[in-house]
C-alpha positions in Angstrom: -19.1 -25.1 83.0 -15.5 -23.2 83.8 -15.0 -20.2 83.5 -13.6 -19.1 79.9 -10.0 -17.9 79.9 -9.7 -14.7 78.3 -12.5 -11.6 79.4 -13.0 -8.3 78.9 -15.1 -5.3 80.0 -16.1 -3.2 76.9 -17.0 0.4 78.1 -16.8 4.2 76.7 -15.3 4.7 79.6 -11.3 6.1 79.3 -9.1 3.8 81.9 -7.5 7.1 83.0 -10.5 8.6 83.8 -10.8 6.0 86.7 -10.1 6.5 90.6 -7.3 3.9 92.5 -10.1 1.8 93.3 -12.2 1.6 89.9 -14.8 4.2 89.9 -14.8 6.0 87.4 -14.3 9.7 87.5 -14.7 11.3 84.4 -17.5 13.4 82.1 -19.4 10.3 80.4 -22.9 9.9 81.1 -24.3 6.5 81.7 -27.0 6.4 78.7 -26.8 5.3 75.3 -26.8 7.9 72.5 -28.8 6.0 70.3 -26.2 7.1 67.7 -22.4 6.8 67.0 -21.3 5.6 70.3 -24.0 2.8 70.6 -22.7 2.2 67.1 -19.0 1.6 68.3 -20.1 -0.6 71.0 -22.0 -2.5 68.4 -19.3 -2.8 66.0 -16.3 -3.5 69.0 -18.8 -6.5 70.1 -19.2 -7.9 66.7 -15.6 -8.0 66.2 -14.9 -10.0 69.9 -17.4 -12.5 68.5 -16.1 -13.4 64.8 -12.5 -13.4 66.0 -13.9 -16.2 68.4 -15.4 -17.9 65.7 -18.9 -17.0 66.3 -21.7 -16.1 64.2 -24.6 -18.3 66.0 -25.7 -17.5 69.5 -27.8 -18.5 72.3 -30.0 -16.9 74.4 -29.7 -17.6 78.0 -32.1 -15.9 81.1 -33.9 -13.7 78.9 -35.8 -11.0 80.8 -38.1 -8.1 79.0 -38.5 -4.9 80.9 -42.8 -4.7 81.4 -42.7 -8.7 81.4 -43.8 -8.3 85.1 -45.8 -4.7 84.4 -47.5 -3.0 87.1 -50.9 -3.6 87.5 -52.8 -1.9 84.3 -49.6 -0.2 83.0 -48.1 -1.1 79.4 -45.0 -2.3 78.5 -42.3 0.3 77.7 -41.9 -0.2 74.2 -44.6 -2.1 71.8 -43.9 -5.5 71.4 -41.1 -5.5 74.2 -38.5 -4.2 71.5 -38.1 -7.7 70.1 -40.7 -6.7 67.1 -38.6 -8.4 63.7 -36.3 -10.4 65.3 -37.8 -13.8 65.6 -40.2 -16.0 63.1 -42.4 -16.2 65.6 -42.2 -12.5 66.9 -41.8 -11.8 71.0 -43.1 -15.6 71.9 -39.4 -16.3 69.8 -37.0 -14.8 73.1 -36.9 -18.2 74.9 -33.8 -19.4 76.9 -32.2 -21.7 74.2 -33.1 -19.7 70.9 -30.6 -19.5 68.7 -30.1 -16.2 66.7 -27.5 -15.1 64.3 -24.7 -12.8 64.8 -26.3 -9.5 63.8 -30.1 -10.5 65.6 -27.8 -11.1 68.8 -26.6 -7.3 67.8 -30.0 -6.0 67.9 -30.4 -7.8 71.0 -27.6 -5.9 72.6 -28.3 -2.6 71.2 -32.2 -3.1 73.1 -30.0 -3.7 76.2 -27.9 -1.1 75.6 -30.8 1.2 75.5 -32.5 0.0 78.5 -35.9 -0.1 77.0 -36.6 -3.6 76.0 -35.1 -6.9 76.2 -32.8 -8.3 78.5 -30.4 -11.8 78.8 -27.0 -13.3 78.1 -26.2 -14.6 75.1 -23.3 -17.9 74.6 -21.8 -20.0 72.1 -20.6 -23.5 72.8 -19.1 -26.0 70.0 -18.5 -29.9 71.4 -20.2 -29.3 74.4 -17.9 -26.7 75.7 -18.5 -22.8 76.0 -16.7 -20.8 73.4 -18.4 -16.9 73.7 -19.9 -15.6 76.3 -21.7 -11.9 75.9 -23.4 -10.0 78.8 -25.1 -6.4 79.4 -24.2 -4.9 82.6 -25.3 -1.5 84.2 -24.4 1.7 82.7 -23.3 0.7 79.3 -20.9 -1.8 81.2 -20.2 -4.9 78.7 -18.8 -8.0 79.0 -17.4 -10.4 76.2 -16.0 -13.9 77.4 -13.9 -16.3 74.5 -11.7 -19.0 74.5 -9.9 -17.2 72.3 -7.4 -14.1 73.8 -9.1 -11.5 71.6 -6.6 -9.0 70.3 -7.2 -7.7 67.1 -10.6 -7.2 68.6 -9.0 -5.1 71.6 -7.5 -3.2 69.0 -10.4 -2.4 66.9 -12.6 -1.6 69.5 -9.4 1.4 70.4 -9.8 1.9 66.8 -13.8 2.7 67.2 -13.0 5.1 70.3 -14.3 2.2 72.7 -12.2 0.6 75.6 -12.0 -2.9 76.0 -9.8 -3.7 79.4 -9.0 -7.3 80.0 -10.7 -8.7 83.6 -10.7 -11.7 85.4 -14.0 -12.5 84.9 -17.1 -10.8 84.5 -19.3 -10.1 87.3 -22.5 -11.2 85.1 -21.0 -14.8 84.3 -23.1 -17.5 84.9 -20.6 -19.3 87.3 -21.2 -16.6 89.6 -24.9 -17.5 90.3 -26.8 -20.1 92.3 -27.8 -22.8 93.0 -30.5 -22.9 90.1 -33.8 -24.7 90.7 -33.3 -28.3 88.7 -36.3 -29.8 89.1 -37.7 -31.4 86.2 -41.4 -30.9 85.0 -41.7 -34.7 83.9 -44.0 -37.3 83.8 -43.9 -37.2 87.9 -44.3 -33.5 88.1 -47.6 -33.6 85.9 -48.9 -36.3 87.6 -48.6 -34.9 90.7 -50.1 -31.5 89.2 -53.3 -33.9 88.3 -53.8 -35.9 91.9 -53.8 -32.4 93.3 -56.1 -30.4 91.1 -58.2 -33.7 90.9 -58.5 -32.7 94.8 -59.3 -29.7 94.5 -56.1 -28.1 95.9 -54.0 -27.0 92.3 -55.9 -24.3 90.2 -53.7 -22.2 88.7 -50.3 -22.5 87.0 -47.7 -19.5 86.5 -45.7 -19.9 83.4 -42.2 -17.8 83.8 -40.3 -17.3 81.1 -39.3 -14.1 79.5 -42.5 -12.9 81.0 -45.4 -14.8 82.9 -48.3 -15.7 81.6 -51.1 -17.5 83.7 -52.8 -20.6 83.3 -56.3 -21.6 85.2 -56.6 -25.9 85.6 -59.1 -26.1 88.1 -62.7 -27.1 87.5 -65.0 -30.2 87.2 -64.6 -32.6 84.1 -61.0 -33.9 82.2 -58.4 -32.4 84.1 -56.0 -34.6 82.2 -57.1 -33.4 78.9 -56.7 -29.5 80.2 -53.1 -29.9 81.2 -52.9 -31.6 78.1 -53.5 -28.6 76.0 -51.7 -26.6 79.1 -48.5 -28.7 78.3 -48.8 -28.5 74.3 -48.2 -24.6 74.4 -45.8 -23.7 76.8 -42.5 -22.2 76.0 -39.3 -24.3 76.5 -37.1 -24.2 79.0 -40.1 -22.0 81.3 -40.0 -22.2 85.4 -43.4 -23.5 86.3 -45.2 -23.0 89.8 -48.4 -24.4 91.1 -51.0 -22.3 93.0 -54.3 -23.1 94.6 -57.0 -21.7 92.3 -58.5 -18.4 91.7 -61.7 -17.1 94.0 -64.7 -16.5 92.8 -65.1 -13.9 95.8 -63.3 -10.9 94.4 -65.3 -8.4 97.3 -63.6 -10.9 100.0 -60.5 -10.1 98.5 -60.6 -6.3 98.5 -62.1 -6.4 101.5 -59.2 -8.6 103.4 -56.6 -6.2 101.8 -54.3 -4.1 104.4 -54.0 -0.4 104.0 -50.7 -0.8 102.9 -49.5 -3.9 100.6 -47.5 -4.7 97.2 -48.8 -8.1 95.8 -49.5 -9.8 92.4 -52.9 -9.8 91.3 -54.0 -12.3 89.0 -57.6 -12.0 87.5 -60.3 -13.9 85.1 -61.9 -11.6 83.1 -65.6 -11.9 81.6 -64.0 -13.6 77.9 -62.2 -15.6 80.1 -58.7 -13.9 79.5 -56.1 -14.7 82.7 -53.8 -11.7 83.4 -51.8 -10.5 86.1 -49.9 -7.4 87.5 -48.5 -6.2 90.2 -50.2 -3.6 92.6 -49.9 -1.7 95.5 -52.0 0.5 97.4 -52.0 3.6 95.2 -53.9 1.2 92.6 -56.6 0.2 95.2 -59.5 2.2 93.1 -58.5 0.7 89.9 -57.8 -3.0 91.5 -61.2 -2.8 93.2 -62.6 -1.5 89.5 -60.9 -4.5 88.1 -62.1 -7.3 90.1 -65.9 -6.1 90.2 -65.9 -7.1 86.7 -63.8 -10.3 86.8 -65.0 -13.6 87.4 -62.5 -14.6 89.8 -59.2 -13.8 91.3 -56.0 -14.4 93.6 -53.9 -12.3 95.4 -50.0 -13.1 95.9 -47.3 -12.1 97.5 -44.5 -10.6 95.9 -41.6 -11.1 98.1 -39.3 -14.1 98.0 -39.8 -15.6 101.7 -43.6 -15.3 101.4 -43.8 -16.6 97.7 -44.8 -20.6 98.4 -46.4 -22.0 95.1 -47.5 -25.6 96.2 -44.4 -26.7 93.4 -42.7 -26.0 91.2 -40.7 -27.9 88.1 -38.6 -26.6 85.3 -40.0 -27.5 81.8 -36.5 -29.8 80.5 -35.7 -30.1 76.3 -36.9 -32.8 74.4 -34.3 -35.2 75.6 -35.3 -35.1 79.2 -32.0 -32.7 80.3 -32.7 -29.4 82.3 -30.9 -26.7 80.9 -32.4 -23.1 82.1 -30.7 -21.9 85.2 -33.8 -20.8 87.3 -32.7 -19.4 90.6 -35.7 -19.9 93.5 
């Protein structure tokens, strides 16, 4: 979609404090204080979106920080800081949920404080973007509209917060790409049946606001396991195919380098599928890990080596891909 004609970067950052060429120069530190400040910022946003007419948004490329934890490590915060915001609880913070005005504040204020949730958040009325919200670096924020915004400009001065017009924000949408279209229909899980039928697809990554991991291999209805597999993934995810797990976790550790950063994905003994990244400091823990799984894969990690055998892109219920997955 274009671009929306009126943006602005909303900071605590004083314009005058800034060098010739941007960078800011003055006393501010770059974290949230969790207290009056954060509280302006919160207040300056809301009033950019109900000037534009906005009190419904959607989430767009959400992200939680510990979605993709390090191997045996926690997330940050319990429940990804999304714990009361959705019906449903975390599994709610799907690309295309729509929240209300002051969950999509909450949203913010967990971006804002680094410790929880990330994405973008829109609004679009006849097919046509109308709001546009995104969380930058270092408390940078910036609020997109249709509309030119200026009795929120001037209450955001009013809060002690600094909302500068720009030409566009460096977070928009437009920016990125190309995004990975593919549709996960009919075709794509027929195709995921032939080649699990032959023994080649095993194991399917679910990415969304996190991964989760799904095994598909194994003797008996294949069709009626990517049945269930289909009934309970989240909208909008990014799917990829592997080859399955091995049942010869010692090969594995033993074929490792001394030196690697992979994704490990493991079976356990209830038959729980997790994954984690790891590197060679965890090499006791990993070797701890798989002695008591019943099988296992090791991945890489780094875009040119990361070769699922496919990948689709689940679309909505009327057969359109929406989500903007970059591959």
């Amino acid at each position: 979609m274009p671009l929306l004609p009126h943006a602005y970067r909303v900071t605590k950052y004083d314009p005058a404090d800034r060098a010739p060429d941007g960078t800011y120069r003055g006393t501010q530190d770059t974290d949230s204080d969790h207290g009056p400040v954060e509280a302006a910022y919160l207040a300056a946003i809301d009033a950019f979106a109900r000037e534009s007419g906005v009190d419904l948004l959607t989430v767009r490329e959400p992200q939680v920080f510990g979605g993709s934890a390090h191997f045996g490590r926690e997330p940050a915060v319990e429940g990804y800081g999304l714990t009361g915001l959705f019906p449903d609880g975390p599994a709610g913070f799907h690309d295309g949920t729509r929240v209300t005005l002051p969950v999509a504040l909450e949203l913010v204020r967990g971006m804002l404080r680094g410790d929880g949730p990330y994405c973008r958040l829109e609004a679009a009325e006849e097919g046509r973007d109308v709001f546009a919200l995104q969380v930058g670096w270092d408390l940078y924020v910036y609020v997109g509209s249709r509309t030119a915004c200026g009795a929120a400009v001037a209450r955001a001065r009013e809060l002690g917060i600094f909302a500068e017009p720009v030409e566009v924000s460096p977070y928009d949408p437009e920016l990125d790409g190309p995004y990975e279209l593919r549709a996960a229909d009919e075709g794509f899980w027929e195709r995921v049946r032939a080649s699990a039928a032959r023994g080649e697809a095993g194991l399917v990554e679910e990415q969304h606001a996190w991964t989760r991991w799904h095994r598909i291999e194994g003797g008996g209805d294949v069709g009626g396991r990517l049945g269930a597999l289909r009934a309970g993934l989240t909208p909008r995810t990014l799917l990829n195919v592997w080859p399955g797990l091995s049942a010869d976790t010692a090969g594995l550790i033993a074929g490792l380098p001394e030196e690697f950063s992979l994704e490990c994905v493991w079976e356990d003994a209830d038959g729980r599928i997790s994954g984690g990244l790891v590197d060679e400091e965890d090499r006791a823990e990993l070797v701890e890990v798989l002695a008591g799984a019943r099988a296992a894969a090791l991945l890489p990690v780094y875009a040119d080596e990361r070769n699922p055998l496919f990948t689709g892109v689940l679309p909505d219920p009327d057969g359109v891909v929406r989500a903007r997955w970059q591959v």
